[in-house]
BAFI-3210 file (N, C-alpha, C; in Angstrom, 3 decimals, decimal comma, padded with zeros to 6 digits):
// residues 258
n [1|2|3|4|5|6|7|8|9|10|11|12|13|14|15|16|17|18|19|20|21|22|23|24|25|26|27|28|29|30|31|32|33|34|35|36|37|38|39|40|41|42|43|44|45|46|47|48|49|50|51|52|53|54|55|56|57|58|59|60|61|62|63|64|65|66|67|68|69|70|71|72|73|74|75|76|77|78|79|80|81|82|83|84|85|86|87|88|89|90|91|92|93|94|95|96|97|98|99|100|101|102|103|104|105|106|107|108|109|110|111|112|113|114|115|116|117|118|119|120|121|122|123|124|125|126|127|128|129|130|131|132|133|134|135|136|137|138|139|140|141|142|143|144|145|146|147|148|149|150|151|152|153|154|155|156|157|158|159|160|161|162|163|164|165|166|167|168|169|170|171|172|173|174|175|176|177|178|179|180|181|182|183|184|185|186|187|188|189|190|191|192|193|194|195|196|197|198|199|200|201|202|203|204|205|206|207|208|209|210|211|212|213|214|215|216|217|218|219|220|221|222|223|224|225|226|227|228|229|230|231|232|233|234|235|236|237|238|239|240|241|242|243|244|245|246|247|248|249|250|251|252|253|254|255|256|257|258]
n.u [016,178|014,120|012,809|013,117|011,068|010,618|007,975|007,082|005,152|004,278|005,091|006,950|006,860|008,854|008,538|011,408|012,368|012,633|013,394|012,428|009,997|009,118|008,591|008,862|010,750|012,597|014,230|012,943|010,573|011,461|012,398|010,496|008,854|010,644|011,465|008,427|008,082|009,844|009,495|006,809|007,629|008,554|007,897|006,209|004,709|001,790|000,677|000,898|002,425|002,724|004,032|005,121|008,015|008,505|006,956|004,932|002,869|003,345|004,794|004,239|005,584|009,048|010,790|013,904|013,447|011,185|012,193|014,010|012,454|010,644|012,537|013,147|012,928|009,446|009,606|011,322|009,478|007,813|008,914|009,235|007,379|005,814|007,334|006,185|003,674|003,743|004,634|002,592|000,469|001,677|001,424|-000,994|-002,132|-001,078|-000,412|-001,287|-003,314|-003,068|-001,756|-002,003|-000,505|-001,702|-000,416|000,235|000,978|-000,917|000,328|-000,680|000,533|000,821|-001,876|-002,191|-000,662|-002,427|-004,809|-003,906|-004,041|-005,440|-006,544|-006,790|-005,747|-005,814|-004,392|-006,485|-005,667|-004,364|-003,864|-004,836|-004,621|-005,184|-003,300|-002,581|-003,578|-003,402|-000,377|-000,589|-000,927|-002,041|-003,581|-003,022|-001,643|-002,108|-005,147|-007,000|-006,893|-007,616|-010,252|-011,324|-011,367|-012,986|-014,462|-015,795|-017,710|-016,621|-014,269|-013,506|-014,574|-012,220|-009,981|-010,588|-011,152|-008,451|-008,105|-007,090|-008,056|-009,465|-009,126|-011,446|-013,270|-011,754|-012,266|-015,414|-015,758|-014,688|-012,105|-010,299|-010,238|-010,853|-010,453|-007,801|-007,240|-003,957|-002,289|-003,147|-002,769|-001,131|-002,147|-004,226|-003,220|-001,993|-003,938|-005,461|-003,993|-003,454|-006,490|-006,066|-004,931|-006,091|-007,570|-007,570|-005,038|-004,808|-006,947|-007,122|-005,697|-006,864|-009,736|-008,952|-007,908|-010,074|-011,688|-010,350|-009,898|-012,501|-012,702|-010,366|-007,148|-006,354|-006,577|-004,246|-004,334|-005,617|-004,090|-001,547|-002,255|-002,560|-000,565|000,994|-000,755|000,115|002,939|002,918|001,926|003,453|005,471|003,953|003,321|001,823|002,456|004,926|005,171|003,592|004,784|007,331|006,873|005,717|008,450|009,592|008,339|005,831|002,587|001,465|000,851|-002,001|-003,311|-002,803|-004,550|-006,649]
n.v [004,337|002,682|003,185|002,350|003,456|003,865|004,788|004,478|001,492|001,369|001,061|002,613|002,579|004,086|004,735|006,353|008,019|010,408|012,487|010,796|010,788|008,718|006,343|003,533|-000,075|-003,167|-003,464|-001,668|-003,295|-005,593|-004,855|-003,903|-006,159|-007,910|-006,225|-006,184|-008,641|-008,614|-006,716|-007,771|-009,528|-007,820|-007,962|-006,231|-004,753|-002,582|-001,435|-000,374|002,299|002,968|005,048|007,396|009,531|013,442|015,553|013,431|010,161|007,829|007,841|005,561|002,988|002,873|004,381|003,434|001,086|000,283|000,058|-001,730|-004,280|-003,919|-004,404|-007,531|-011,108|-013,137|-014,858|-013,406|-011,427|-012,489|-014,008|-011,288|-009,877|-011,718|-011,470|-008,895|-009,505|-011,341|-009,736|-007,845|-009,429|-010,278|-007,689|-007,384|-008,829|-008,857|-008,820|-006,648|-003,748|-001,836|001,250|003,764|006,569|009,202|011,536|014,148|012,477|009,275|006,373|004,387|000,821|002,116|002,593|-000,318|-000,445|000,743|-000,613|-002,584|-002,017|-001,109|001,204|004,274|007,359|010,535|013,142|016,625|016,769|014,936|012,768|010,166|006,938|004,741|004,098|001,963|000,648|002,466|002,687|000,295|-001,742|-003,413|-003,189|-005,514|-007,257|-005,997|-006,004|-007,882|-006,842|-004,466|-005,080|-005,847|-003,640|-001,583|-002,798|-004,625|-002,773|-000,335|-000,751|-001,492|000,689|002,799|001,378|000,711|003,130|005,080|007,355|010,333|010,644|012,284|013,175|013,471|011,888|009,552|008,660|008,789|006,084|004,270|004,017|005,351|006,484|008,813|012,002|015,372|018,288|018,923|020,385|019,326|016,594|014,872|015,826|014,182|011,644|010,929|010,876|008,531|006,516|007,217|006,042|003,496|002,363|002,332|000,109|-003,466|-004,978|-008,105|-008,808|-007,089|-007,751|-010,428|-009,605|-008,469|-010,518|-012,692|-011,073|-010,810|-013,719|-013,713|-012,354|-012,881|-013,225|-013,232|-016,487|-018,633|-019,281|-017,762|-015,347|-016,526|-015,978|-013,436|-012,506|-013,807|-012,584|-009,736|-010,463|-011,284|-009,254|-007,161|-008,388|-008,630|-007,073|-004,746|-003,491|-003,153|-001,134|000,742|001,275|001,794|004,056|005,719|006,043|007,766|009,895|010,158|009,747|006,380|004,886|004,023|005,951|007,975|009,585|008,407]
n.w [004,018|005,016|008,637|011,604|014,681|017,862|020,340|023,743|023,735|021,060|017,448|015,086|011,573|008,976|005,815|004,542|002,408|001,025|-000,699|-003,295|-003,156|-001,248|-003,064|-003,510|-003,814|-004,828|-002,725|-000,391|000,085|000,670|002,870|004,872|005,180|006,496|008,921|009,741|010,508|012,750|014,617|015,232|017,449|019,511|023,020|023,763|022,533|021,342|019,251|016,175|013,421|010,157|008,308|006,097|005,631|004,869|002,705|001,606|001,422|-000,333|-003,466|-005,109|-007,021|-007,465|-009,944|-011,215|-010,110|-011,604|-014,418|-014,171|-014,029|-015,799|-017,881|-017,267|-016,868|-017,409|-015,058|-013,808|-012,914|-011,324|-009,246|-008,109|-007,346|-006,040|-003,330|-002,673|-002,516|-000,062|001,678|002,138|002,711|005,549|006,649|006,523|007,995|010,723|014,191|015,818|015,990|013,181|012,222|009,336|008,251|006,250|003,659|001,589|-001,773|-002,700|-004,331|-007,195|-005,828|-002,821|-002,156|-001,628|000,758|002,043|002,561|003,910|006,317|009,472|010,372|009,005|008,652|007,295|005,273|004,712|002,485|000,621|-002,147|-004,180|-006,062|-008,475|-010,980|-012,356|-015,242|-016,743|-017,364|-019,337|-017,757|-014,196|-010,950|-009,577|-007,027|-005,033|-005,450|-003,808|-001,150|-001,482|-002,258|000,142|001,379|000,115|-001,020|-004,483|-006,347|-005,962|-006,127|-008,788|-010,076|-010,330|-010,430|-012,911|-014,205|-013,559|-012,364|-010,218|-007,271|-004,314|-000,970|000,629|-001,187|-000,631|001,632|001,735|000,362|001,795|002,367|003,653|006,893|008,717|008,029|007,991|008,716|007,508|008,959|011,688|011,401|012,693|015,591|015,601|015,066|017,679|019,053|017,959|018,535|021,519|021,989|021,184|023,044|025,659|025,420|026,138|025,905|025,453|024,995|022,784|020,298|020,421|019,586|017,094|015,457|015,496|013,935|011,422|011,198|009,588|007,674|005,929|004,653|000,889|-000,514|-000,986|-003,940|-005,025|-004,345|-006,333|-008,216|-008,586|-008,623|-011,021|-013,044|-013,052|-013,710|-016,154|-017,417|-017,565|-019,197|-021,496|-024,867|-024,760|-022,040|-022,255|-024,430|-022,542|-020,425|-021,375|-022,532|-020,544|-019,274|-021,181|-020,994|-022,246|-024,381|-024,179|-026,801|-027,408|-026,501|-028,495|-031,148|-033,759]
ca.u [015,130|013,084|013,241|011,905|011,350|009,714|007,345|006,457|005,005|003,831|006,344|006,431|007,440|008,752|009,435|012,313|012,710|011,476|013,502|012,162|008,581|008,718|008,311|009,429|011,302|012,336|014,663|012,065|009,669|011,615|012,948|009,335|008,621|011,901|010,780|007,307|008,594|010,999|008,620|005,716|007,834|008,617|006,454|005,618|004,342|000,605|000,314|001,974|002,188|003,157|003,823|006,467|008,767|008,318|005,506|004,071|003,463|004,275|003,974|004,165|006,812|010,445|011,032|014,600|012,270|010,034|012,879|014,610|011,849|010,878|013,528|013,336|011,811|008,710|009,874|011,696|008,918|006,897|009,694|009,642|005,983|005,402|008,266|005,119|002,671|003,941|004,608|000,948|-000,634|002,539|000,831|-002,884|-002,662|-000,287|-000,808|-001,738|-003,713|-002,308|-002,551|-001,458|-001,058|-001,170|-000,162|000,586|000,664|-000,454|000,009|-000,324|000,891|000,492|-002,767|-002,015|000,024|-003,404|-005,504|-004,112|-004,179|-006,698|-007,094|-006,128|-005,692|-005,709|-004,699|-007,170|-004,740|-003,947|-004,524|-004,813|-004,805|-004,486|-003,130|-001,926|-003,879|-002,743|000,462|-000,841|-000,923|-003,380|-003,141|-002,911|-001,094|-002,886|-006,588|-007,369|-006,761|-008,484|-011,252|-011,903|-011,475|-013,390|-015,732|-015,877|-017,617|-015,542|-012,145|-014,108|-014,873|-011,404|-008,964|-010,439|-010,851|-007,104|-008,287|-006,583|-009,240|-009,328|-009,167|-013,543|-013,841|-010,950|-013,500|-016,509|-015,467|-013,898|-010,183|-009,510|-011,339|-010,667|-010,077|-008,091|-006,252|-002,388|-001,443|-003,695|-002,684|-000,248|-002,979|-004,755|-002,702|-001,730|-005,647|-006,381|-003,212|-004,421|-007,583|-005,416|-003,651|-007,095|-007,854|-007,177|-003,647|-004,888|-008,480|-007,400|-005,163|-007,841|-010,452|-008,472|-007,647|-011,107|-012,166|-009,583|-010,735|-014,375|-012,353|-009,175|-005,872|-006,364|-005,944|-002,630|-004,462|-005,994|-002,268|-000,685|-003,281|-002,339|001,596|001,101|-000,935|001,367|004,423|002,254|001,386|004,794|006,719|003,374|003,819|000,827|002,886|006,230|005,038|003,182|006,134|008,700|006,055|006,343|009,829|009,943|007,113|004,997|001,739|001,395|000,083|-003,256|-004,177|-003,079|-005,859|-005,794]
ca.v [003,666|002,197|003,586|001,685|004,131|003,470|005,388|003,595|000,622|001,560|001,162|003,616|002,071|005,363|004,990|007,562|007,971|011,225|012,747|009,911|010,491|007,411|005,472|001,616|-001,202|-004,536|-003,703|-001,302|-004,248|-006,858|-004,313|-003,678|-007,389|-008,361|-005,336|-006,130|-009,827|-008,618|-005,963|-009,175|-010,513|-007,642|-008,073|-004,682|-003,937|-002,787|-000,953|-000,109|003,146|003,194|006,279|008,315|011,009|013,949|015,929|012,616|008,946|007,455|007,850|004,087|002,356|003,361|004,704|002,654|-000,677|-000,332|-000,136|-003,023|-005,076|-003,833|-005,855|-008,572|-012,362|-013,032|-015,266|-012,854|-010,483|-013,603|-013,688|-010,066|-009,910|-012,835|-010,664|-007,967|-010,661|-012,088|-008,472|-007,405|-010,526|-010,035|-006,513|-007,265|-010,255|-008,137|-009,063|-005,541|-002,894|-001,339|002,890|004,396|008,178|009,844|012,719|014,041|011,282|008,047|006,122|002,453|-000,170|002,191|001,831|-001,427|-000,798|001,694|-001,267|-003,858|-001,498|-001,380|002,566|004,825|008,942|011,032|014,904|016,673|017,262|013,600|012,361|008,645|006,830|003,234|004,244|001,101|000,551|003,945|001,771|-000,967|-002,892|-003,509|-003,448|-007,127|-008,341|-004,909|-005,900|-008,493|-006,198|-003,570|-005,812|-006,176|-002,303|-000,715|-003,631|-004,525|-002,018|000,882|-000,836|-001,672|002,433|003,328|000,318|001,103|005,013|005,023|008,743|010,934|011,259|013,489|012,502|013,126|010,541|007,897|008,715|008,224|004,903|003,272|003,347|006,179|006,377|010,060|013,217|015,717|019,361|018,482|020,552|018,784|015,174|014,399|015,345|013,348|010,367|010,607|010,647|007,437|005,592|007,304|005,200|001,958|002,108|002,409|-001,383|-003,984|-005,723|-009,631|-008,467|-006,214|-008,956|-011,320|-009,050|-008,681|-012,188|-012,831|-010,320|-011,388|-014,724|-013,360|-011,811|-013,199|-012,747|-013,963|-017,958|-018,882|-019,506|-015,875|-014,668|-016,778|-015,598|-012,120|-012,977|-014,092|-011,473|-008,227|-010,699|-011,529|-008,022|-006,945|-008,574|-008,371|-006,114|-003,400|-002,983|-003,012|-000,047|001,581|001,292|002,567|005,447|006,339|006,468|008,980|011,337|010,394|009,245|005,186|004,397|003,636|007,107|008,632|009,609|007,567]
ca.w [003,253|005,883|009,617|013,400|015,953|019,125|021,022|024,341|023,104|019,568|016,660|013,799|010,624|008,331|004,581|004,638|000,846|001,223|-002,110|-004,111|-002,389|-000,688|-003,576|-003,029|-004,649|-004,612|-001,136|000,820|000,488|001,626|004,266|005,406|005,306|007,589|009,783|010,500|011,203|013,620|015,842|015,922|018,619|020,598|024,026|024,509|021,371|021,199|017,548|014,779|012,806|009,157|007,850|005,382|005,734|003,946|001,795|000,734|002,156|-001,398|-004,840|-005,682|-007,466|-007,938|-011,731|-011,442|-010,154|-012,437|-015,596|-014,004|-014,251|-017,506|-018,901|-016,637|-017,575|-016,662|-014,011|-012,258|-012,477|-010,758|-008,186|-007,728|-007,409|-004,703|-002,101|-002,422|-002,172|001,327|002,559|002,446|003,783|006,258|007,040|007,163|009,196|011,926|015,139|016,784|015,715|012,638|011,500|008,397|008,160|004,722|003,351|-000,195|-002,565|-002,133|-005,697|-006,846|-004,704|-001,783|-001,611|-001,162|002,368|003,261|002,395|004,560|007,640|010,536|010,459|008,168|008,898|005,929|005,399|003,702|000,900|000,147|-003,243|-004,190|-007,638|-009,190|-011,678|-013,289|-016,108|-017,956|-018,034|-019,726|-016,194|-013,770|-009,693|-009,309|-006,374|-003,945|-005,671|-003,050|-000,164|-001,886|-002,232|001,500|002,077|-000,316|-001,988|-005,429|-007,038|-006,017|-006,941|-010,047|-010,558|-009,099|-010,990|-014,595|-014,487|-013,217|-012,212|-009,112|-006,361|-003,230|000,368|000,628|-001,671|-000,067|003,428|001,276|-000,333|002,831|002,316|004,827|008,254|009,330|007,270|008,761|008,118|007,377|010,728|012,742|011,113|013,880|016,720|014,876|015,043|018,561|019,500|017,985|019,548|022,619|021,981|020,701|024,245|026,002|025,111|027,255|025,264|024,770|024,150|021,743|019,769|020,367|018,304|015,537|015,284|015,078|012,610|010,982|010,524|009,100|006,143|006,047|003,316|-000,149|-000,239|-002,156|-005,257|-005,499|-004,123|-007,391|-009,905|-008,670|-009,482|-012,318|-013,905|-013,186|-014,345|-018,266|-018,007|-017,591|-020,395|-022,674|-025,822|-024,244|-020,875|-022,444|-024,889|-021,777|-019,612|-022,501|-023,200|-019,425|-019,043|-022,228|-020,618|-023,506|-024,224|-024,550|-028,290|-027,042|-026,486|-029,261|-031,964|-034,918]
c.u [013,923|013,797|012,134|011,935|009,992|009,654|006,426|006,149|004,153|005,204|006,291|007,268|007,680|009,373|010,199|013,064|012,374|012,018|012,933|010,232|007,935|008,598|009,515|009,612|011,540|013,059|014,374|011,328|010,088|012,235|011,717|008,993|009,309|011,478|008,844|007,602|009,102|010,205|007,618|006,256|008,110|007,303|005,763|004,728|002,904|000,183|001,233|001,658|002,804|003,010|005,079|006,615|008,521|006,860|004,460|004,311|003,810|003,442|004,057|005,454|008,092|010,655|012,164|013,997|011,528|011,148|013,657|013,976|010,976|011,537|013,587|012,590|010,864|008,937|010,003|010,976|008,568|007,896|009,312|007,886|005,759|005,948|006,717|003,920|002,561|004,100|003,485|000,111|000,647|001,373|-000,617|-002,862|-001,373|-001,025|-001,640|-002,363|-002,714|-002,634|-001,954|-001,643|-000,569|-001,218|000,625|-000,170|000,354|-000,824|000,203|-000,246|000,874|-000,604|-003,002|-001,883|-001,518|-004,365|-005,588|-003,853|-005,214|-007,387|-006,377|-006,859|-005,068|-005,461|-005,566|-006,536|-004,002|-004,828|-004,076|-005,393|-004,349|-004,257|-002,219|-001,924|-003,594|-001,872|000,645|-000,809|-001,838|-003,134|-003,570|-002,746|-001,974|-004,305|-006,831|-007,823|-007,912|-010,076|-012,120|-012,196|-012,387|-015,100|-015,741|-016,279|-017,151|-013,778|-012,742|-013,675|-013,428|-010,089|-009,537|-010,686|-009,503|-007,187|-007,508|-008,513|-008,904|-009,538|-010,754|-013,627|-013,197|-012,129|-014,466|-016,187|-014,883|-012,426|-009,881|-010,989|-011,535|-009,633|-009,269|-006,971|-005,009|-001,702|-001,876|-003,539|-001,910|-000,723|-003,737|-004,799|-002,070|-003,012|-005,968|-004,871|-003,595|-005,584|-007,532|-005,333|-004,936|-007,754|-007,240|-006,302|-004,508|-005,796|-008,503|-006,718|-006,239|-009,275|-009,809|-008,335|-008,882|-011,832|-011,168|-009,852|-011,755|-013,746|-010,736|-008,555|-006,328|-005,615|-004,616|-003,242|-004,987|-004,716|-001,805|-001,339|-002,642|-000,679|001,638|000,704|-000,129|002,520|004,025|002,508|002,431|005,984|005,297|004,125|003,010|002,028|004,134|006,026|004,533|004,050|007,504|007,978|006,183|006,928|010,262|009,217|006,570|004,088|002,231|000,735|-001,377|-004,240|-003,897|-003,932|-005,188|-006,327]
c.v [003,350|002,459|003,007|002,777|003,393|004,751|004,864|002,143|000,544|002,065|001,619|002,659|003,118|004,833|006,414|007,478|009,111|012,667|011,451|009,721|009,531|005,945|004,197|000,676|-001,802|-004,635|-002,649|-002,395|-004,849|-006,040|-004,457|-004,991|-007,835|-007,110|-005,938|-007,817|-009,682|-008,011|-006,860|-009,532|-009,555|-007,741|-007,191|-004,198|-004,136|-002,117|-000,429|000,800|003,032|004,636|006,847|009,650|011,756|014,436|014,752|011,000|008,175|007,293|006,431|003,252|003,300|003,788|003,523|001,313|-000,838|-000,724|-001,337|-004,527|-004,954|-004,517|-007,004|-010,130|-012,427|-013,564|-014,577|-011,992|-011,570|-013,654|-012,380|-009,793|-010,535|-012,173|-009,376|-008,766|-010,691|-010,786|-008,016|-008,476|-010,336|-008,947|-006,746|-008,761|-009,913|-008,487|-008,067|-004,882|-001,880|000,322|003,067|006,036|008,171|010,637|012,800|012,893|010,128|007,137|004,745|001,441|000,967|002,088|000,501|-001,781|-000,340|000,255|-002,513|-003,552|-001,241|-000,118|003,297|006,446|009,570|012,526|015,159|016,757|016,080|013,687|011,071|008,145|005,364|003,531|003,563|000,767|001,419|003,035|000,726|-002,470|-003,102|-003,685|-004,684|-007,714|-007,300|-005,543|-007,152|-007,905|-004,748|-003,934|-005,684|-004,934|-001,301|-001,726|-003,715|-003,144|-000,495|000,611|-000,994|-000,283|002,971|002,470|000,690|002,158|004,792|006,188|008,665|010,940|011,803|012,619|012,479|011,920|009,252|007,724|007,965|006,840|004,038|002,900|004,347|006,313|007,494|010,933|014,625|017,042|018,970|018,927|020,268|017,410|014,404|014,391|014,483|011,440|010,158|010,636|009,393|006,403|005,841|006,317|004,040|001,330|002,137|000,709|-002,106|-005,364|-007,044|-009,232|-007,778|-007,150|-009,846|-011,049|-009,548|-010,011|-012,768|-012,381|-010,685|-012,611|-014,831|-013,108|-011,965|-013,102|-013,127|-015,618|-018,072|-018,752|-018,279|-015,155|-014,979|-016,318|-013,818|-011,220|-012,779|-013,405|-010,437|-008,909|-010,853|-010,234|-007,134|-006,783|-008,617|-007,478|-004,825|-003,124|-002,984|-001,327|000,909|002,046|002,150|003,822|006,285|006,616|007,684|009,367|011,589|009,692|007,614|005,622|004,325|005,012|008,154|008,924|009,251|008,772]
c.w [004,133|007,635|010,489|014,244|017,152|020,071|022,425|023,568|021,645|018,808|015,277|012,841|009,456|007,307|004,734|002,990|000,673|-000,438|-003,338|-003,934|-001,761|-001,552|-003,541|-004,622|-004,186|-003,323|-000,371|000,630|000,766|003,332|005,203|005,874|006,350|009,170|010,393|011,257|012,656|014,980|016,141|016,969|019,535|021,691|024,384|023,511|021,547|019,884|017,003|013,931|011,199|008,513|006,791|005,754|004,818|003,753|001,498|001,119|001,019|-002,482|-005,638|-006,084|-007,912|-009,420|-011,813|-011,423|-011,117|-014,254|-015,594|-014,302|-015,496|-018,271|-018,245|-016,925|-016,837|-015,170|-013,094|-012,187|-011,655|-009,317|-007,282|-006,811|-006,092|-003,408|-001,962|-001,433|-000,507|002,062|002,693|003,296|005,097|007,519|007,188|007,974|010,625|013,037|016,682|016,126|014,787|012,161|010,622|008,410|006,951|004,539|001,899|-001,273|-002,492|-003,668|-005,829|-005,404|-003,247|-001,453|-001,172|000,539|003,058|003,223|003,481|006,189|008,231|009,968|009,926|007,998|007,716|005,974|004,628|002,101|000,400|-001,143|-003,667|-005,705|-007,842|-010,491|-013,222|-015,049|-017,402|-018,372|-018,556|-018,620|-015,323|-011,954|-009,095|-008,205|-005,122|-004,116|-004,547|-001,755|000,115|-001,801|-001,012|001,756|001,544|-001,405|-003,799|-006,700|-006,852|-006,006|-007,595|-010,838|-010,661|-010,379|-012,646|-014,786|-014,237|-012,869|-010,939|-008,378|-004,849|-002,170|000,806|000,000|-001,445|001,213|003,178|000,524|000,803|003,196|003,425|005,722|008,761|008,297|007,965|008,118|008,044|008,460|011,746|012,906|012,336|015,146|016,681|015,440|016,859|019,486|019,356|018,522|020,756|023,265|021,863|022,547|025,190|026,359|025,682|025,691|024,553|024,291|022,873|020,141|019,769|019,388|016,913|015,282|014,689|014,200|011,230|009,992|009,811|008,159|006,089|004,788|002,251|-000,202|-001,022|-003,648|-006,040|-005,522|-005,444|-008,401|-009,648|-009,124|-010,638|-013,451|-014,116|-013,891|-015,792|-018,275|-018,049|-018,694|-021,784|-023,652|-025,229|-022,626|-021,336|-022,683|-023,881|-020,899|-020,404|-022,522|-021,625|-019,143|-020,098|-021,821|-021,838|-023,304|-024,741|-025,977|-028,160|-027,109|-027,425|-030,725|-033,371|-036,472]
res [x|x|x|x|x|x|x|x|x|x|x|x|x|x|x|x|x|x|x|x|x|x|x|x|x|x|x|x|x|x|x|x|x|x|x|x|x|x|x|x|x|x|x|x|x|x|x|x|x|x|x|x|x|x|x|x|x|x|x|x|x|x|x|x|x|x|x|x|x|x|x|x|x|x|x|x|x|x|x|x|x|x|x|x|x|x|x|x|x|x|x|x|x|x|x|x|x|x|x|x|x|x|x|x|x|x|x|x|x|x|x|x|x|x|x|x|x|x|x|x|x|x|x|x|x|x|x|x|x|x|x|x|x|x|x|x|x|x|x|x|x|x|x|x|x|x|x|x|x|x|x|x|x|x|x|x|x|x|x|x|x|x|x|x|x|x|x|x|x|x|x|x|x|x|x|x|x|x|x|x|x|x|x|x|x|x|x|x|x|x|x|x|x|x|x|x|x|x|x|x|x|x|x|x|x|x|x|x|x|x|x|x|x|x|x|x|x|x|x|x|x|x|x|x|x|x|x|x|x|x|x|x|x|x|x|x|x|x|x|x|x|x|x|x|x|x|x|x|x|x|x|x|x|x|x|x|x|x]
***
């Protein structure tokens, strides 16, 4: 599910879901969460790679997660929800220099993980999508993160089209930092750790920290508003039917012509 390796002092963090395309549920996120906890304290550590195994760094939510919580009360979506919550501010308030590499798919809530990372390496053949709203839902508990990385009005453009868009336009919009052929992605990525490892350790911790502070996590009360929406929008009647209409590989009600 979730794999540590270590490379000198940079620690890869690999969704290994890689028949499922990476996509995550309610125990890769708390795995990820308990994991990034755990590497904060080693002493050696100067950055952190996130990345997935496989064709594709992830196509978003689990089909089983998402049917589980389909039937679930709102509460425990609200539960379920907050374990996301604390794992992203977890991840963008990391103590080292964080990278994401992507490749294939990157859907929903992963933009989320690319969002709350320092630097983010893209193949050219990545494709990226919020594609919540089709399902009568909305990317709630990620839009904060998103916020910081890409600015309002391109999660605006981006969160209500629910369209696929190409790795040019993640570059051009701010979510990815470097574009790069898919067999070069890996020189890629050992270029800009190259450049991580270059930086003098406290100083480089000591930046971030500080930039950090200039645009810091969502306060609690933005965090609980962002709970609380995906869990309404969840057990509503529009995200039930969008969610049921998904799981049958059919259109939601909404889009069919009256």
């Amino acid at each position: 599910m979730l794999r540590l390796n270590w490379e000198g002092s940079v620690a890869h963090l690999i969704l290994d879901r890689p028949q499922q395309r990476n996509a995550f549920d309610a125990g890769l996120i708390q795995a990820i969460d308990e994991m990034l906890v755990s590497v904060a304290q080693a002493p050696q550590l100067r950055a952190l790679v996130l990345r997935g195994e496989g064709q594709h760094f992830s196509a978003g939510a689990d089909l089983g997660w998402m049917k589980s919580m389909a039937r679930a009360s709102a509460e425990d979506n609200r539960r379920d929800a907050q374990v996301l919550a604390t794992m992203l501010r977890r991840l963008y308030d990391f103590p080292v220099p964080t990278v994401v590499k992507v490749q294939g798919a990157a859907m929903g809530g992963a933009l989320g993980l690319i969002a709350c990372c320092d630097w983010c390496l893209a193949s050219d053949e990545a494709r990226f999508a919020l594609s919540e709203l089709r399902l009568g839902l909305a990317p709630a508990v990620i839009s904060p993160y998103l916020l910081r990385a890409i600015g309002p009005r391109q999660l605006m453009h981006f969160a209500l089209s629910a369209m696929v868009f190409d790795a040019d336009t993640a570059l051009r919009i701010g979510l990815v930092h470097e574009v790069h052929p898919q067999e070069q992605l890996d020189a890629a990525l050992e270029q800009a750790l190259y450049n991580l490892q270059l930086t003098g350790p406290q100083a480089s911790r000591a930046c971030k920290a500080l930039l950090r502070a200039q645009t810091p996590a969502p306060d609690l009360l933005t965090e609980q508003q962002t709970v609380d929406l995906i869990a309404t929008l969840r057990v509503s009647d529009e995200g039930q039917s969008g969610l049921q209409a998904f799981f049958a590989k059919q259109p939601p009600s909404w889009q069919n012509p009256s």
